[in-house]
N, C-alpha and C positions, 0 to 999 in steps of 0.2 A: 858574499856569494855562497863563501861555504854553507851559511846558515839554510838559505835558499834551497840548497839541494838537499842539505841534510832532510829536510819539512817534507820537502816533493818525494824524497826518498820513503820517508815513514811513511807515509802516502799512498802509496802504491804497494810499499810491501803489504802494509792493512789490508786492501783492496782487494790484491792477490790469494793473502791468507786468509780472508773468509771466501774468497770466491772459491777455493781451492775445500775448503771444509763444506758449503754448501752443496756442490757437485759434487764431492765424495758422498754425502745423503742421498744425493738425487740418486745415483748411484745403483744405492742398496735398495730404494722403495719398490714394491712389487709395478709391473707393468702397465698395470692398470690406473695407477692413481697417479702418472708421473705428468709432470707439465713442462711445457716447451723450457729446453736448457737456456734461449736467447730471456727468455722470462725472467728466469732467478738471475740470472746475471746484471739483466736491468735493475729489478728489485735492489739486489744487492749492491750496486752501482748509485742507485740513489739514494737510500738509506749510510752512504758512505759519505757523498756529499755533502748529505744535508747536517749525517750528526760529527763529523772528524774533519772540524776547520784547522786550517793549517796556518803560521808566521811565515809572512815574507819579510825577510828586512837583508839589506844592504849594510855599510860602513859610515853611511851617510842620511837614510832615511829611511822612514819604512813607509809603506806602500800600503792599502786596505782597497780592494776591488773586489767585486762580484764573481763567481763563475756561473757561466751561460749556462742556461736549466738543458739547453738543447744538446750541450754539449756533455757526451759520454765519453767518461774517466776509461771505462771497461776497454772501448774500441779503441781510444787513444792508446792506451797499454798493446792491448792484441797487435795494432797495424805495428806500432814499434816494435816488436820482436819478430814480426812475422817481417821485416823493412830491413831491420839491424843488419849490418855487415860485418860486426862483433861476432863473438862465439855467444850463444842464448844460455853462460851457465854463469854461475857467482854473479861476481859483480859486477864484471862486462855486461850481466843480462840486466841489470837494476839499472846501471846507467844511462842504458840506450833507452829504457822504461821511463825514466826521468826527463830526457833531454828532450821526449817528446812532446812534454807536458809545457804547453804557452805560460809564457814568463808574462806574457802581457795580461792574464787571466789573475782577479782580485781576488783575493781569498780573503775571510773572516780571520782577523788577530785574536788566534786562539790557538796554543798547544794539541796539537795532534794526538789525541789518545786512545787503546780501545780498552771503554769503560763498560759501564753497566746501562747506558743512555745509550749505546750506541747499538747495543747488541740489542736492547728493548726495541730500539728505532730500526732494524735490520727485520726483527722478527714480526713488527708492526706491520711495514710493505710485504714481508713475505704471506703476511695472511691473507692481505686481499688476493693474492695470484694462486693460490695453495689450496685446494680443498680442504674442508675440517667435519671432520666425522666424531658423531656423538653416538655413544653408548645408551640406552637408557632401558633400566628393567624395569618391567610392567609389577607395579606393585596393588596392591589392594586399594579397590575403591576406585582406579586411574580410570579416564576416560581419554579419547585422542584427543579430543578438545582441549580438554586441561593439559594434555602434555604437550601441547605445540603451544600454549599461549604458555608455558613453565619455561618453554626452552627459547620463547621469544620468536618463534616459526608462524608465516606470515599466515591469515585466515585462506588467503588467495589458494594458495598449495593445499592446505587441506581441502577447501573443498574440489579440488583439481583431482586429487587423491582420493576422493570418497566414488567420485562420478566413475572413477576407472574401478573401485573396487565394484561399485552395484555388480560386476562378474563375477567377481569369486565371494563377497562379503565376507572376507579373512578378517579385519579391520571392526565387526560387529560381534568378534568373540574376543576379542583378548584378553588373556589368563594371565593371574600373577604368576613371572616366572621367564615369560616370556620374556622375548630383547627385541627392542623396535630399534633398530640401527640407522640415523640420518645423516644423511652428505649434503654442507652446504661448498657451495663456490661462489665469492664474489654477492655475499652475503642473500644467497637464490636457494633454496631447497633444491637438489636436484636430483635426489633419489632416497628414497625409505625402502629398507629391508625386514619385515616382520619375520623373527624367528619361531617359526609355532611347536618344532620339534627340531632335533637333530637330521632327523631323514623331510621335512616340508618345510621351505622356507617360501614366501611371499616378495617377489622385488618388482616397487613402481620406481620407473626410470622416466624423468622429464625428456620432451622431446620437444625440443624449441620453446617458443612461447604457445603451442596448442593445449600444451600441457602432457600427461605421465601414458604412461603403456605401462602393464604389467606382465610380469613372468611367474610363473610356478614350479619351484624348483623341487621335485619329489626324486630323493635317492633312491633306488632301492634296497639297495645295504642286501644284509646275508640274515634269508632266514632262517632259524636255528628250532628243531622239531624237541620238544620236550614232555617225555611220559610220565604219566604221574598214578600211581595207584593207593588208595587208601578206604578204611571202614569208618561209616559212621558211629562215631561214639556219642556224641551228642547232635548241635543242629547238623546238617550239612556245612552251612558255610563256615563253621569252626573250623568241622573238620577236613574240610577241602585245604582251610588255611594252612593248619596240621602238615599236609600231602605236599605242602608248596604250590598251590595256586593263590591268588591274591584274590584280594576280597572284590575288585572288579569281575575278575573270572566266573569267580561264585555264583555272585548277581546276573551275570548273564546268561549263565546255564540254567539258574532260575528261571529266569524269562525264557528262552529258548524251549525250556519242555515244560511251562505250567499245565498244559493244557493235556498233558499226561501224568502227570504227579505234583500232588499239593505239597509243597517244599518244607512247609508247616505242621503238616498231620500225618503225612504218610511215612517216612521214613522210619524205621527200629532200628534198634543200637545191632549192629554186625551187619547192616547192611553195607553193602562193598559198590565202590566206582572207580574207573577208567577212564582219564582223560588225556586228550593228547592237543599239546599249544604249541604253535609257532610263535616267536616273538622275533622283533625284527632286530638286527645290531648293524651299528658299523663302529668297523675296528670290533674292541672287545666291548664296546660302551653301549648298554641299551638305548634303542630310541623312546620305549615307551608305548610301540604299535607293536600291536599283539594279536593273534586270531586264534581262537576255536576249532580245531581242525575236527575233532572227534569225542564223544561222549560213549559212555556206557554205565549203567545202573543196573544192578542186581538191586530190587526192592521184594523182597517177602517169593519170592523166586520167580519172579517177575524182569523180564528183561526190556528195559526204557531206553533207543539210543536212539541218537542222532549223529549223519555224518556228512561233512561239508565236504559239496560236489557241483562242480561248475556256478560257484557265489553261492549255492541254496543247501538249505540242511534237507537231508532224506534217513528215511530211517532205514531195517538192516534189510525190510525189503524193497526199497526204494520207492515208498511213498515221501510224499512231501510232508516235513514238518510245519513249515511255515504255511500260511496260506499265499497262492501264486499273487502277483501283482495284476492288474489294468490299464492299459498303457494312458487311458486319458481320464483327466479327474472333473472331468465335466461331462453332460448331455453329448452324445454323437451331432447331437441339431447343429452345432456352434463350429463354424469352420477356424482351420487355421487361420490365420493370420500372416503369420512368420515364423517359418522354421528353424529348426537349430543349426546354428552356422560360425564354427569356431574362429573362420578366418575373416570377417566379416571388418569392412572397413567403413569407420564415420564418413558419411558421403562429405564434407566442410574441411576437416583437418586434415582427413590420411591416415591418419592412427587407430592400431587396433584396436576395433570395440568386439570382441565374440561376443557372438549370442547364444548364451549356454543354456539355452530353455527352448520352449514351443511356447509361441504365444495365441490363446483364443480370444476370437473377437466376441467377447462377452458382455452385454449390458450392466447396470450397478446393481448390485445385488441377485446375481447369481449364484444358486448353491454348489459350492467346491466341496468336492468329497475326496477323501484321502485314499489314495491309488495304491498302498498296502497297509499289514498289521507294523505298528511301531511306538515311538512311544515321542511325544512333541518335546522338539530341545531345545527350540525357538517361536516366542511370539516378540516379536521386536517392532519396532518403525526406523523406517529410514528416509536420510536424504532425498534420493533417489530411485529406492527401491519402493518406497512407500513402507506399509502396513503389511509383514511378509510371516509365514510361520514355516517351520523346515522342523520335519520328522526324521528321526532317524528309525532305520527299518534295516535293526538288524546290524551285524556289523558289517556286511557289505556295502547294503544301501542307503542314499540318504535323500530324502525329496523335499521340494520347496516350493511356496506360492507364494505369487508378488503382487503387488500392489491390490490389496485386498480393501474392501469398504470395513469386515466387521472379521472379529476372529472369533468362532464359537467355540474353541480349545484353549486350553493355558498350559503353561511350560508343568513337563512333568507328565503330561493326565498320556493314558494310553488308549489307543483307539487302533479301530478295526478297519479294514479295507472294506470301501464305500460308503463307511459313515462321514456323515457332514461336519466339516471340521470351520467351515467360511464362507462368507459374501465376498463376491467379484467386487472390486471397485474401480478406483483412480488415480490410487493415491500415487502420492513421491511424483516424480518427473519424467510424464506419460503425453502424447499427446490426445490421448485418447483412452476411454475402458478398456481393459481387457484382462485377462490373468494369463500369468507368465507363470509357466512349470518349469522347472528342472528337478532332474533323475541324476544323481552321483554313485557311481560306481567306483569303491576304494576311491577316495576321496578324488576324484576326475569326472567332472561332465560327460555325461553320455548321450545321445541321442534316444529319449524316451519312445518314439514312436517305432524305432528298429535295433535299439538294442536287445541284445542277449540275456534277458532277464525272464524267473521261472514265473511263465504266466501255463504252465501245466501244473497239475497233483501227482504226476509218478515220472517218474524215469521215464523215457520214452524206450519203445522195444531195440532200436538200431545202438543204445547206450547201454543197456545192460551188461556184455562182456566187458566195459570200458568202469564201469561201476563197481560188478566185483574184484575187477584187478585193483580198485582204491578202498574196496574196504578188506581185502587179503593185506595190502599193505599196512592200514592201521594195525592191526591185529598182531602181524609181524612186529610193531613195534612196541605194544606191549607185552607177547610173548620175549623180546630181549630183554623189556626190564623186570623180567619177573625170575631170569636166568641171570 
């Protein structure tokens, strides 16, 4: 009999001591990822069973029985100490832990061990109950397709995940560099987190079996004002590099005042400029988003500025640099259809679908003209979006047309407000023609037909005193750095 209890002893103490090292995990894991404590205990309660058989023998015979799959080792333990009329400390508590355990119950003739089998077999059930989170950095060439059938992620969920992106089409840009973060449970996809920067992250979250909703997570972090002064000695963008602006910056103050100064021809060596950047951080760490606040050029004693004031560049008498936008990139003839509606629920599922655009009830092949000056950073196709092209205008704004028949633009080419950039069509998954616009404002959907966007050339008169009080402050902040 001694042998009997010795076995049921090992047994239990096992059972205890991972159940006791598991809950010290569960423990420590952050709040969000943690799973019912009665879970890991079964997990671990079966996994015990199955791999740490135990000898029963007697003086006289040994015995080989089964134990009942229904019956738990874990609650037999618990009811016994929580039952025991012993004290629950040493070995008083083992014993009462023991004695509860059926003599009449067959165990596998096999020495009680914890090995390398058992801990495999402990960790094996705990993955089915356990969420498992994959890392994955977007490298050169990746496409989503190929990294869900790389990581063995089922076609169902992607395409689940593409239908919720046609909102934001986060998912039809991704850069090497990026991190696509995925959470399976129970071998189900149950969440993808696109990292696109430090301060914008991307997260679709499954909701039942309808499938995912998205979130967009935009920080704002601290932005950080930085003056920079310098002469050109050679091109400009050398020597803006020179001054500490990055050759991004360059290119965009390029673009920003071609239409005053040929960037190529006009400059002389000791001509002098002012520029003033925000860039955005959190903690001390850049994210990578940056703004143009303010320009100024001495060229040949000629003074070229521009200064950014309510999303739009004005110069120092508060004409418009840019040319204003249009609120609709079609004929006035062509009625709405459906308007832009962020909260906007799938009439079938429940689940958020916003509708981050205006859609015109347009026949196939209608001419779509581009609603400001900017320069095209998308002709793509999509799932669901169809055949789309998205302009970027400027570094505030950015504009998009959906489900197109023909695109008359290519990535790169730069175009002017009201030129023809498309055909209306049908494409992707529509019931019907139409084109679908969205307007983004710092990277947020906006409502194009009543947003605050410059569809004037000046300043208006009641903004004047509100204008030079912003450009007395650039000034002051080049006057510090020249002190």
């Amino acid at each position: 009999m001694s042998s009997i209890k010795n076995n049921k002893l090992q047994l239990v103490l096992m059972w205890v001591l991972l159940t006791s090292v598991l809950l010290g995990i569960f423990t420590l894991l952050p709040v969000s990822d943690k799973v019912d404590t009665s879970t890991v205990i079964k997990a671990a309660t079966k996994a015990v069973i199955k791999a740490a058989p135990i000898v029963v023998t007697n003086e006289s015979q040994v015995n080989t029985v089964s134990l009942p799959a229904e019956q738990s080792l874990g609650q037999t333990s618990t009811r016994s100490l929580e039952t025991s009329s012993e004290p629950s400390s040493g070995l008083a508590a083992e014993r009462s832990s023991v004695s509860a355990v059926s003599t009449d119950s067959v165990i596998p003739a096999t020495t009680a061990m914890v090995t390398e089998s058992v801990v495999a077999s402990i960790a094996a059930e705990l993955a089915k109950s356990y969420p498992k989170t994959i890392n994955y950095v977007i490298q050169k060439g990746d496409t989503l397709g190929a990294i869900f059938e790389q990581l063995d992620l089922s076609q169902k969920s992607l395409y689940q995940i593409l239908e919720v992106d046609l909102n934001v089409l986060a998912l039809d840009s991704i850069k090497p560099g990026q991190m696509l973060i995925f959470t399976e449970f129970e071998g189900e996809l149950t969440r993808l987190e696109l990292q696109i920067s430090l301060a914008h992250q991307v997260i679709y979250k499954r909701q039942g079996d309808s499938g995912f909703e998205f979130e967009q997570v935009n920080i704002d972090g601290e932005w950080r004002e930085h003056s920079y002064i310098g002469k050109v000695e050679y091109s400009f963008s050398g020597s803006a590099k020179k001054a500490g602006l990055s050759l991004f910056e360059a290119q965009f103050i390029a673009s920003l005042l071609k239409d005053k100064i040929n960037f190529s021809r006009d400059f002389r060596i000791g001509d002098t400029f002012k520029v003033l950047v925000s860039r955005q951080y959190i903690g001390d760490q850049l994210t990578g988003e940056n703004r143009i606040d303010a320009v100024s050029i001495n060229n040949r004693s000629r003074n070229i500025s521009a200064y950014l004031y309510e999303g739009a560049y004005y110069d120092e008498a508060g004409l418009s640099i840019e040319r204003a936008f249009v609120r609709r990139p079609v004929s006035s003839k062509y009625r709405i259809s459906s308007s832009f509606n962020p909260k906007r629920l799938h009439p079938v599922t429940g689940l958020l679908r916003p509708h981050n655009g205006t859609d015109f009830a347009t026949p196939i092949g209608t001419p779509i003209f581009a609603t400001g000056d900017g320069v095209v950073s998308r002709v793509l196709n999509h799932k669901y979006a169809g055949l789309y092209i998205e302009i970027s205008n400027g570094q505030t704004y950015r504009t998009r047309f959906l489900h197109l028949s023909k695109a008359l633009v290519r990535k790169g080419q730069r175009v002017k407000r009201g030129q023809k950039i498309a055909l209306s069509g049908n494409s992707g998954r529509i019931t019907g023609p139409h084109l679908h616009y969205e307007l983004h404002m710092r990277g947020r959907a906006v409502n194009a037909m009543t947003a605050d966007i410059p569809i004037a050339s000046a300043i208006d008169k009641r903004q004047q005193a509100a204008f030079k009080l912003a450009l007395n402050n650039y000034h002051a902040a080049w006057e510090q750095v020249k002190s």
